[in-house]
Each structure stands twice: as C-alpha cells, then as structure tokens.
BADOVO-441492 format. One record per residue (C-alpha): residue number from 0; residue in one letter; x, y, z. Coordinates in pm, 1 decimal, always signed. Layout:
N
+-----+---+----------+----------+----------+
:   k : r :     east :    north :       up :
+-----+---+----------+----------+----------+
: NUM : a :        X :        Y :        Z :
...
+-----+---+----------+----------+----------+
//
This chain:
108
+-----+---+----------+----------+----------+
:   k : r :     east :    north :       up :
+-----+---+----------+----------+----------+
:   0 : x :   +435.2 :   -450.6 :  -7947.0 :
:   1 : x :   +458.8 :   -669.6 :  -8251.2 :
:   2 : x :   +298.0 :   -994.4 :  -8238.1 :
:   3 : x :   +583.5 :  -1209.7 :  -8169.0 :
:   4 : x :   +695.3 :  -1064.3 :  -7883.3 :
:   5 : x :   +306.0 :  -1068.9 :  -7777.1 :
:   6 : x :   +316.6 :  -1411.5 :  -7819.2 :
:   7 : x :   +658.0 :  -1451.0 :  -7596.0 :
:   8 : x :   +518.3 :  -1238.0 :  -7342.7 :
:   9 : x :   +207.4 :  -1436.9 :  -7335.8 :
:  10 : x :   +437.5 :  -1788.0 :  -7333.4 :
:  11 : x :   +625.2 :  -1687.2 :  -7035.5 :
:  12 : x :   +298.8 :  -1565.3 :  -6832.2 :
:  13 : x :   +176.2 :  -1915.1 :  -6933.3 :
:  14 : x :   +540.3 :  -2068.9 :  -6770.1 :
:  15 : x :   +495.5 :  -1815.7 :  -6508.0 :
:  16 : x :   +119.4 :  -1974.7 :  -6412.6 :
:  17 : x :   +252.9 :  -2327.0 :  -6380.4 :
:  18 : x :   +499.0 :  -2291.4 :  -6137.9 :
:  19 : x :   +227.1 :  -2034.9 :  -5947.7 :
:  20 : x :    -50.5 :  -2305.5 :  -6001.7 :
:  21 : x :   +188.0 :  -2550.1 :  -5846.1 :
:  22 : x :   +301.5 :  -2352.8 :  -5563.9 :
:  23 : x :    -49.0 :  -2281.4 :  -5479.3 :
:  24 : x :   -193.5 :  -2636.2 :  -5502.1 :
:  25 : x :    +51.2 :  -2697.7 :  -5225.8 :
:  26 : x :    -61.9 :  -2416.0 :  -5054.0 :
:  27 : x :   -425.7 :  -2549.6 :  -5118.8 :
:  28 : x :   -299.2 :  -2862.0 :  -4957.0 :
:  29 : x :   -186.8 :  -2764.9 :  -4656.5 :
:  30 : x :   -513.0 :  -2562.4 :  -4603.1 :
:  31 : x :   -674.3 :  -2888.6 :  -4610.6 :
:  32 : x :   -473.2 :  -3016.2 :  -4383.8 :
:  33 : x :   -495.4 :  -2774.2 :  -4141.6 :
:  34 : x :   -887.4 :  -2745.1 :  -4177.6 :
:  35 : x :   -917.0 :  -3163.3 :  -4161.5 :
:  36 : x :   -689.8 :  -3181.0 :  -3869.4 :
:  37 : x :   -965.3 :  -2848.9 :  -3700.9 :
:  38 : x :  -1302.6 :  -3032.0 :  -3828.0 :
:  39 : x :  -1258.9 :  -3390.7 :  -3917.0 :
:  40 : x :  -1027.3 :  -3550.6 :  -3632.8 :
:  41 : x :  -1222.5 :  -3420.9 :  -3374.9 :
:  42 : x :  -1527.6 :  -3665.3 :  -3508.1 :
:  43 : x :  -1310.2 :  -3915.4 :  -3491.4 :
:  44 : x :  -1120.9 :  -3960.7 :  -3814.7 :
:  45 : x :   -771.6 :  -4029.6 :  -3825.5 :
:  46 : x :   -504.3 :  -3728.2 :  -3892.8 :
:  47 : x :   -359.5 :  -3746.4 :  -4234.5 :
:  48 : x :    -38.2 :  -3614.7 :  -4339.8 :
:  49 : x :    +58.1 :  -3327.2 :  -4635.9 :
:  50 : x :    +36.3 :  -3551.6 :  -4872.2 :
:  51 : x :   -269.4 :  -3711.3 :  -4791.4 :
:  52 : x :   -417.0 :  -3355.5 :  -4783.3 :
:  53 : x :   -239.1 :  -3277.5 :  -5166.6 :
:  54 : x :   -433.3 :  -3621.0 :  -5323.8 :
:  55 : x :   -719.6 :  -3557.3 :  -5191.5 :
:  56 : x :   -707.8 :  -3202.6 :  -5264.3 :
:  57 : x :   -607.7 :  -3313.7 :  -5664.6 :
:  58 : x :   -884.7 :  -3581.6 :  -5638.2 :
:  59 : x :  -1174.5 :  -3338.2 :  -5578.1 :
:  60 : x :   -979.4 :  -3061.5 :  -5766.3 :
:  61 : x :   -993.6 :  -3307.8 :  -6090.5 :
:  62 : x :  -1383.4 :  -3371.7 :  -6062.6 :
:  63 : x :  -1475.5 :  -2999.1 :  -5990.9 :
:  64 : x :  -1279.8 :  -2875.8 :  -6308.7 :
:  65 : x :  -1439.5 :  -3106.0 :  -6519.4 :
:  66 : x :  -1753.9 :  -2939.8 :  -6411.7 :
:  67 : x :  -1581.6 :  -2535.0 :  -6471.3 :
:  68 : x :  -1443.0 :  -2679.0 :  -6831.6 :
:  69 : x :  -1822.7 :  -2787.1 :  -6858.7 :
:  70 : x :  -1944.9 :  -2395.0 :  -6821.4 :
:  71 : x :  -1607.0 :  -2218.9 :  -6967.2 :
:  72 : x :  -1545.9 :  -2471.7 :  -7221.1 :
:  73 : x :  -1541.9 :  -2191.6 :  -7458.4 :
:  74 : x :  -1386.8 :  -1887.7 :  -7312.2 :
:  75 : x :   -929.9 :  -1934.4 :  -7381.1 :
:  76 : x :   -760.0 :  -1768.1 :  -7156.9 :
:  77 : x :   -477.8 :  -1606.2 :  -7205.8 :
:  78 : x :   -134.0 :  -1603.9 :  -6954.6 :
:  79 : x :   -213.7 :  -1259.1 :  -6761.4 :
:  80 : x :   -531.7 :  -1392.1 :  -6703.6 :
:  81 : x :   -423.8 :  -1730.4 :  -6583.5 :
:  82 : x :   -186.9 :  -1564.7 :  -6393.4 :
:  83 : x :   -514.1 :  -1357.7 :  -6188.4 :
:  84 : x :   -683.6 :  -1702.4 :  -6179.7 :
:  85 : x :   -380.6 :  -1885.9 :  -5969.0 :
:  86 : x :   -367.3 :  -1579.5 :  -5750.0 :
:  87 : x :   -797.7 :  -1531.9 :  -5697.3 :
:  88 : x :   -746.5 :  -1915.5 :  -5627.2 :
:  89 : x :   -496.5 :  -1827.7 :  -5331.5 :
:  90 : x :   -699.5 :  -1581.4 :  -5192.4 :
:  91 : x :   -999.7 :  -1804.8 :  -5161.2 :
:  92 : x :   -803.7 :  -2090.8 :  -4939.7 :
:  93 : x :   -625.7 :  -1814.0 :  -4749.4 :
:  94 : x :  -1028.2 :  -1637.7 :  -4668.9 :
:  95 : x :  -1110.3 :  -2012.6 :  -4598.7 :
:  96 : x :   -843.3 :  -2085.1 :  -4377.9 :
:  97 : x :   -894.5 :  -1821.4 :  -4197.0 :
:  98 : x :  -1265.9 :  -1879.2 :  -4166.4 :
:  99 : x :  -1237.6 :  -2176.5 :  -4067.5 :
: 100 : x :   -939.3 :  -2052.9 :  -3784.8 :
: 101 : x :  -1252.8 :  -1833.4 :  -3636.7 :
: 102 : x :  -1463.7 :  -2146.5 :  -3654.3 :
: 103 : x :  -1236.0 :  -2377.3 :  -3495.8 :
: 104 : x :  -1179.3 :  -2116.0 :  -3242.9 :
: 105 : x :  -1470.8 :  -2037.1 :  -3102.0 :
: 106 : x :  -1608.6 :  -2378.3 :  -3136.6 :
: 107 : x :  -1384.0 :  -2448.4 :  -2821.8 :
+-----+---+----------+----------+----------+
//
C-alpha cells in the first residue's frame, strides 16, 4: 500500500477508536453502576444513577491516565492498536463485572 492510503487507513481506525472508546466508557459506566449498587449500597451509601456512575467513572479515569501517559509518554500508537486497546479495555470491565457477579453472589 502506498503511504497515503496507509495514512487513510490509519485515520479511519483512529475515527473508528473514538466512537469504540465512547461506546465502551459507557459500558465502563454501567459496570460501575452495577458493581456500586452490589458493594457500596449495602454499607449504606446511597444508589446513584448512570450518570453518576459515567462522572465518576471519567473522574478516576482522568487521574489514572495521567499516571499511564506518565509511563507510555513515549510509545505513539497507531489506530489498529488503539483499536486493541478500546477492546482489551472492554474485556477487563466485562472479567470485572463478572467477578464481582460471583462476589456479590455468594456473599449472600
């Protein structure tokens, strides 16, 4: 391939990440939800809503990247592999959904 349609193909897997990035930080924030309504509520907390869930998901998202731009500060990604990122992302919160599920489970 020549390099401008490298560079295309690399703009739309960039495009492509957003919207994925997006669709999983809801995704992320109804995880939260779910796990705060499981863990939290039960100690006595109030019940929050989705979008409660989302900010505080974006809060504590924005302070934890500042510490990975801190260690991969250096390294640029390109689309395909922001693409793998959004998706290794989503398959974290779905294995800790689902870990907490067993928790909340068998905690009674």
């Amino acid at each position: 391939m020549s390099d401008e349609t490298t560079d295309i193909a690399d703009a739309w897997c960039k495009v492509l990440a957003f919207w994925l990035a997006l669709a999983r930080s809801l995704y992320d924030a109804w995880v939260l939800l779910m796990l705060w309504g499981w863990f939290i509520v039960p100690l006595g907390a109030p019940r929050i809503n989705f979008w409660h869930a989302y900010g505080i998901d974006v809060f504590v998202s924005y302070f934890l990247s500042n510490i990975v731009l801190a260690v991969y500060a250096d390294k640029q990604k390109t689309g395909p592999e922001q693409i793998t990122g959004v998706f290794q992302r989503g398959v974290a919160y779905t294995l800790i959904l689902g870990l907490g599920y067993c928790a909340h489970s068998w905690g009674g």
